[in-house]
N, C-alpha and C positions, 0 to 999 in steps of 0.2 A: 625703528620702523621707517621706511622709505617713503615717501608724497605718493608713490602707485600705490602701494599696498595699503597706507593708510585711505588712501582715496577708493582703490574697491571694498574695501569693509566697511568705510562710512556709505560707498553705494550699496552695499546690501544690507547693512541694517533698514537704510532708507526704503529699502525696494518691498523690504518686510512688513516693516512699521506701516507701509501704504495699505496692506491688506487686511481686509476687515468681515472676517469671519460670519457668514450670515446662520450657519448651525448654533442651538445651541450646544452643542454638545463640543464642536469648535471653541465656540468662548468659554468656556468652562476647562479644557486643555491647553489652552494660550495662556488664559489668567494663572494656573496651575501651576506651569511652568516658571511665570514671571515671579509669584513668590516662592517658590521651591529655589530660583538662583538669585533673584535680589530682592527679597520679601522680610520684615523682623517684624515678631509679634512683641509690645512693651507691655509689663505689666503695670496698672498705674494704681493698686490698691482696692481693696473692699471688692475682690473679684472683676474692677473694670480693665478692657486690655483697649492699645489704639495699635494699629498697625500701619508699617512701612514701607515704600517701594523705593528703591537708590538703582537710579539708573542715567546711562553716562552722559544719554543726547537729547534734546529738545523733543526729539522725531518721535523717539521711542516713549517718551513723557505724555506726548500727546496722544499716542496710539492707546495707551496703559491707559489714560484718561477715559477714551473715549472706550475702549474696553468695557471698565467699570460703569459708567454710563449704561452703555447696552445692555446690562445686568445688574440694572435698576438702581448701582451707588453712587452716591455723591463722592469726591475727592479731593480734597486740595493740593495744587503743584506750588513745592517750595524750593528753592534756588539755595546752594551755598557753593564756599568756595572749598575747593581739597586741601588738605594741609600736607602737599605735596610740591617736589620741585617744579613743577609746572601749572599749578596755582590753578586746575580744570576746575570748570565750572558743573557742578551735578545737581541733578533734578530729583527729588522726594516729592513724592505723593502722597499725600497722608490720609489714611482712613479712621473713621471712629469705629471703635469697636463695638458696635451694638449688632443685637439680634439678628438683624437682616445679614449685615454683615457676613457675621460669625458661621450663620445657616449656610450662605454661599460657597463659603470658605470648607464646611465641611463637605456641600457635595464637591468643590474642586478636590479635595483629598491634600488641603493644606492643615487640617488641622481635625482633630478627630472631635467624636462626639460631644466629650468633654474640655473641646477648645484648646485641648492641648496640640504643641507643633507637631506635624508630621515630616520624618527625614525626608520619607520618597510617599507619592499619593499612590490610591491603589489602581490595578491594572485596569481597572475598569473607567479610570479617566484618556485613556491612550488606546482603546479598545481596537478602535476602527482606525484604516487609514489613516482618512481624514485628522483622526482626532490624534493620531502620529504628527501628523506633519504640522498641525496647529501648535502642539506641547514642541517638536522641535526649533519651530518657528519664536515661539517663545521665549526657549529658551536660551537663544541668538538673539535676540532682544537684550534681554536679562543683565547674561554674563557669559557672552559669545566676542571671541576676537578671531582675526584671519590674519596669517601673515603667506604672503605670495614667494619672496624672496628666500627663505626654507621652509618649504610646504606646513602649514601646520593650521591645524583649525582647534579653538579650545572652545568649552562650555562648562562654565563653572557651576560650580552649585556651594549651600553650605557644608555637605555633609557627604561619606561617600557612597552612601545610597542612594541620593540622589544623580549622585555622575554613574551609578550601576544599574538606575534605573533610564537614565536616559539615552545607557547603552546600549540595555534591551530594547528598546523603542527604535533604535536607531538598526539595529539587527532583526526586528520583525521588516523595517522597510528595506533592507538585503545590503545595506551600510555597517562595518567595523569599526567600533568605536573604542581605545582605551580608554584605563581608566586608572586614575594617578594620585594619590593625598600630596598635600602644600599645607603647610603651617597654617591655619587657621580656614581652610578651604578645603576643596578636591573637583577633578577636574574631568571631564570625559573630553576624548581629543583623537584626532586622526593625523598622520603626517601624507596620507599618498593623494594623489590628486586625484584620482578615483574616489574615497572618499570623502574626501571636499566636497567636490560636486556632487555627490551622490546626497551630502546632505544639505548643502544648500536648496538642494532639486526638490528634495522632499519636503522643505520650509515652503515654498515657494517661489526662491529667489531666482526666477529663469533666467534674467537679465546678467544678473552674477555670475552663471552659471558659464553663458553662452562666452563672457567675458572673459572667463576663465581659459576656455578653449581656444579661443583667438589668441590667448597672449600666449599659448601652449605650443598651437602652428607657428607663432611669428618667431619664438625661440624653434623650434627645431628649424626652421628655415634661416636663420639667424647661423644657427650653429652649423649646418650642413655650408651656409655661403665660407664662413671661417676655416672651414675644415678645406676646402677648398683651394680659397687665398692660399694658405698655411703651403698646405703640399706644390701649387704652382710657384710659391717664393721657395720651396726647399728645392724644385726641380731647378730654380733660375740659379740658387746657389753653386747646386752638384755642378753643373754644366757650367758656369763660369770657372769654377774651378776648375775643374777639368782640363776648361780649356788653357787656363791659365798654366797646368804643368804640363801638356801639351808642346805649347811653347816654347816655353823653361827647353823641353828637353831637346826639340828640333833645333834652339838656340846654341846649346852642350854642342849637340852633335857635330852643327857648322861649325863651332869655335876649333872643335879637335879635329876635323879634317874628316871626318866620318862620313859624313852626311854623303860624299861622292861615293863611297864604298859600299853604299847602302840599294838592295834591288830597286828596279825602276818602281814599283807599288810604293814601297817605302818612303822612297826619295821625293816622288811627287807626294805623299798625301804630310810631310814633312813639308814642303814648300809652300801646298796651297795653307797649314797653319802657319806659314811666317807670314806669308800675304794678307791675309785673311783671320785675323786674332782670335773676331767675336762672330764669325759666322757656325751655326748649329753642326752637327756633323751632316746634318740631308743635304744643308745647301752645299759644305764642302764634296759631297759626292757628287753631287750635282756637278759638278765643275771640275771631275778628275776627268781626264782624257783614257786613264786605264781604268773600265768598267767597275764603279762599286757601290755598291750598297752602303746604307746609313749603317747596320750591322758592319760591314767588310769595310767598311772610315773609320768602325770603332775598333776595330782588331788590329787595323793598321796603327793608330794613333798610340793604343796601348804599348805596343811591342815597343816602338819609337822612344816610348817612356821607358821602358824596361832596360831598351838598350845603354840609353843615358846612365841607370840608376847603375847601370853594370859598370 
């Protein structure tokens, strides 16, 4: 991942994480989301469970914090390190599993009546817009990455009803989402930039979004300047060429004695290339005493060459 692309997905986790849901029914589809993609229920015996939240930044630790908070739970943020090649720092949240809890957790439609896990919550937590764009919002929190450098936006979950549930949600808000299994995961994800932004828009991430656009214009303007360069150093090429056998051949001609044998058209627009190496053909017509055109310097000049090659 490149320093930009990693830098706008840590701006729009941030830009996410900043928002705080004043519906309930909001908080209840954010929380939803967040354990449907980074949520584990443990069971710890005699019927008691505690549950988990593993998620990657500080921002979204606190946000998930301050979530639960607003819906009445307590929490504790715990720190470890990854036992990966780059040794990332990850945030756990931990819940006890009691009553209040467990009640919550069933209206989110994490887990059903009888406390057992659910793949995907029912449609009725993602009902309303709103409560789309919150469970989206969420679940870019969760286990949401963006890569800019080939378009691609993922959203994990554990299971693949949950990435087929947050494809629907994503296609009631007029956003295409696929949807993919990975060893021990599965994944809903868009590659076109259209759907990017369509679903960062619906999270809320407008800053992202706008972001998105800009770096969109400054590549097509980028690429139209290149296209540009490209074709005026191909025309700088033809034409030096050009002129370079030009030369060559008005050189042929004078060597073999021709060049006097040749009509007055000829003769001069052969003279003014031996004077004149690196001048364009307009300026060479410019400069002919027998009337011609930038066309009528290019017909002369060719034949010149012809003549040579004959």
């Amino acid at each position: 991942m490149t320093v930009q692309t990693a830098t706008l997905a840590a701006d729009a986790r941030a830009e996410l994480a900043a928002i705080a849901p004043e519906r309930a029914c909001d908080r209840l589809a954010e929380l939803s989301a967040l354990f449907h993609c980074a949520g584990s229920l443990h069971l710890r015996g005699r019927g008691a469970v505690s549950l988990h939240l593993d998620v990657a930044s500080s921002a979204v630790a606190r946000r998930a914090f301050a979530l639960l908070r607003a819906l009445g739970l307590e929490s504790e943020i715990r720190t470890y390190e990854r036992r990966a090649f780059d040794r990332a720092t990850r945030f756990q949240l931990h819940l006890a599993g009691d009553e209040p809890t467990l009640a919550l957790l069933v209206d989110a439609g994490v887990v059903d009546r009888l406390h057992r896990p659910l793949s995907r919550p029912p449609r009725r937590v993602a009902a309303r817009a709103c409560c789309r764009g919150a469970y989206l919002r969420g679940a870019f929190l969760a286990g949401g990455s963006l890569s800019v450098r080939s378009p691609q936006l993922e959203l994990r979950t554990a299971a693949a009803e949950g990435a087929e549930f947050l494809q629907e949600v994503a296609r009631d808000g007029g956003v295409e989402l696929a949807v993919a299994e990975r060893k021990g995961h599965a994944l809903a994800y868009t590659k076109s930039w259209e759907g990017i932004e369509g679903l960062l828009g619906a999270a809320g991430a407008t800053d992202a979004v706008l972001a998105l656009e800009e770096r969109a214009v400054v590549a097509v303007a980028r690429a139209q300047a290149n296209r540009l360069a490209n074709a005026d150093h191909a025309n700088l090429v033809r034409t030096s060429r050009a002129a370079q056998e030009q030369l060559e051949a008005a050189r042929m001609l004078r060597a073999d004695g021709a060049l006097e044998r040749l009509d007055d058209r000829l003769r001069e627009a052969a003279e003014l290339r031996l004077r004149h190496p690196t001048l364009s053909l307009a300026e060479l017509a410019a400069r002919a005493e027998q009337p011609a055109t930038k066309a009528g310097m290019h017909r002369r000049l060719r034949r010149l060459v012809q003549l040579a090659q004959s």
